[in-house]
N, C-alpha and C positions, 0 to 999 in steps of 0.2 A: 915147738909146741910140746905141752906135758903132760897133755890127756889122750890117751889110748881110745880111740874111733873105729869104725869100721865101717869101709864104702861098700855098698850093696848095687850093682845094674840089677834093674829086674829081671826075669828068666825071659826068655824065648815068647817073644811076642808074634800074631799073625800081623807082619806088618802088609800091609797092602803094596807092591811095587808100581816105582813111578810115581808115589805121591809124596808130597810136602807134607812130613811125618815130625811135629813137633812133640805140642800136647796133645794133638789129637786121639781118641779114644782106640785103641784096637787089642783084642783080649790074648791073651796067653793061650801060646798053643800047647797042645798035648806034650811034645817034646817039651817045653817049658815047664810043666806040670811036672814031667820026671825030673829034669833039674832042680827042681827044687825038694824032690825028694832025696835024690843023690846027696845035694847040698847038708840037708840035715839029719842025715844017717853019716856023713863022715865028717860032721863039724869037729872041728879043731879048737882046741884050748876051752875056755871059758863063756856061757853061754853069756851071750847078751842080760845088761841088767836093763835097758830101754832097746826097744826099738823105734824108728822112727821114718812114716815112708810118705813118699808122693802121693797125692791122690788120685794121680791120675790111671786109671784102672789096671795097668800092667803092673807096676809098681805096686799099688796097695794088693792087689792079688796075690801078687811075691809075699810081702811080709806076711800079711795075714798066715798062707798057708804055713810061714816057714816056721811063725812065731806059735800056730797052733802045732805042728812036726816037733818042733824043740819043749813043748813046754813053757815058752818063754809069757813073758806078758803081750797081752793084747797091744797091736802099736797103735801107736800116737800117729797123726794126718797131720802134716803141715805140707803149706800149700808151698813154702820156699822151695823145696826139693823139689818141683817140677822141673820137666824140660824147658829148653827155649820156647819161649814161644813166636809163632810162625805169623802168629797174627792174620791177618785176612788172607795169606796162602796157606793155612792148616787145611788138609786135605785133598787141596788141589794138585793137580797131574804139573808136573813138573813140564812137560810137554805144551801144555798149554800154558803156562806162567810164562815161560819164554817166549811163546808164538804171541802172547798177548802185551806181556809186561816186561821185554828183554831189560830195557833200559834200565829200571829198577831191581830186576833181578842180580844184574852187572853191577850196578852200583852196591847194592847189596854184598854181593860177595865181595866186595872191595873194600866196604868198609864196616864188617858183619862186628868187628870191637866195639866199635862206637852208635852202628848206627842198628836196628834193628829194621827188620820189613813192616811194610805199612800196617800199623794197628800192633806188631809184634816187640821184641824186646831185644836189647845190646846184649854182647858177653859182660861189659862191664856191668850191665842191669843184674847178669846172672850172677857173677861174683860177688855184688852187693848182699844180695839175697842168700845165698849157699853161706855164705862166709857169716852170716849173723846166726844161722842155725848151727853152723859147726862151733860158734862163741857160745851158744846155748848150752849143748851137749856136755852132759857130765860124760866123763871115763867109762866104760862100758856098752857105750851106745853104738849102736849099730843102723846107719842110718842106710834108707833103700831109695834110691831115684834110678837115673836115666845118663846113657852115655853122653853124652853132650854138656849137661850139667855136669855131673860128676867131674870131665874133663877141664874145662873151666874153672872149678873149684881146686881141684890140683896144679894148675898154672897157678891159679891167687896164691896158692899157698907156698907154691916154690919160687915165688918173686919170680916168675917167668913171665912174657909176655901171650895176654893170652891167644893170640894170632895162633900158639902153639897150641891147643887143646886138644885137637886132633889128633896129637901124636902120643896121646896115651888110652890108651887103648884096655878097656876093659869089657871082657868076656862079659857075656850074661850068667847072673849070679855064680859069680866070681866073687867072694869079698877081697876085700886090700886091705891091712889096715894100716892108721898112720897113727904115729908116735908121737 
């Protein structure tokens, strides 16, 4: 690759425990809110000439603040940088999905590459999607989403299998960038 990017997790969300936390809506907490302060009082090198975030309220909360903190240009929404989506278990107690829907939940985790949960979406859906937004991106972009996605986009892009996603591992607003 030979355009210079930059992955973005959104800050510290209040995530609800025990739920099936895809897209689902849950806001930045106060710790969050300082991270992102932190984030752009010690930015490094070159400020973003684009930024570009999820819409899903964590995320565009991130940019927003981060892109009014730096100066930068208001961001661009694009709906590809979302998280996975959970599809008809977004929100639901994890507890219950299993007491109600083990069988699917199993197969699910079995074959979460290929197959997404009822009504929701594959890693390879997510790849499809991530990887046409990163084609988009001129050099300087600073794009803000969600650990899961994000993760999946870095398997696509190191010809990895994405089975692996999980094991890269990116802090809340943390950027990465890739070369």
């Amino acid at each position: 690759m030979n355009r210079r990017l930059t992955l973005l997790r959104h800050a510290h969300a209040e995530r609800p425990a025990g739920r099936c936390v895809g897209q689902w809506e849950h806001p930045l907490s106060t710790h969050g809110q300082r991270q992102i302060a932190a984030l752009a009082s010690h930015w490094a090198g070159p400020l973003p000439s684009r930024i570009v975030s999820s819409d899903i309220g964590r995320a565009r909360q991130t940019a927003e603040i981060l892109a009014d903190l730096l100066n930068a240009p208001a961001p661009d929404i694009d709906v590809r940088l979302r998280e996975i989506s959970m599809g008809h278990w977004e929100g639901q107690s994890w507890d219950t999905l299993y007491a109600t829907h083990q069988a699917a939940v199993d197969h699910w985790g079995q074959h979460w590459v290929h197959e997404g949960p009822p009504g929701g979406e594959s890693a390879v859906q997510v790849a499809e999607r991530m990887h046409e937004v990163v084609d988009q991106s001129p050099p300087g972009t600073l794009l803000v989403g969600h650990r899961g996605a994000l993760g999946i986009l870095l398997c696509e892009l190191a010809g990895q299998p994405l089975a692996g996603a999980f094991n890269y591992s990116f802090a809340n607003a943390a950027p990465v960038s890739l070369n």
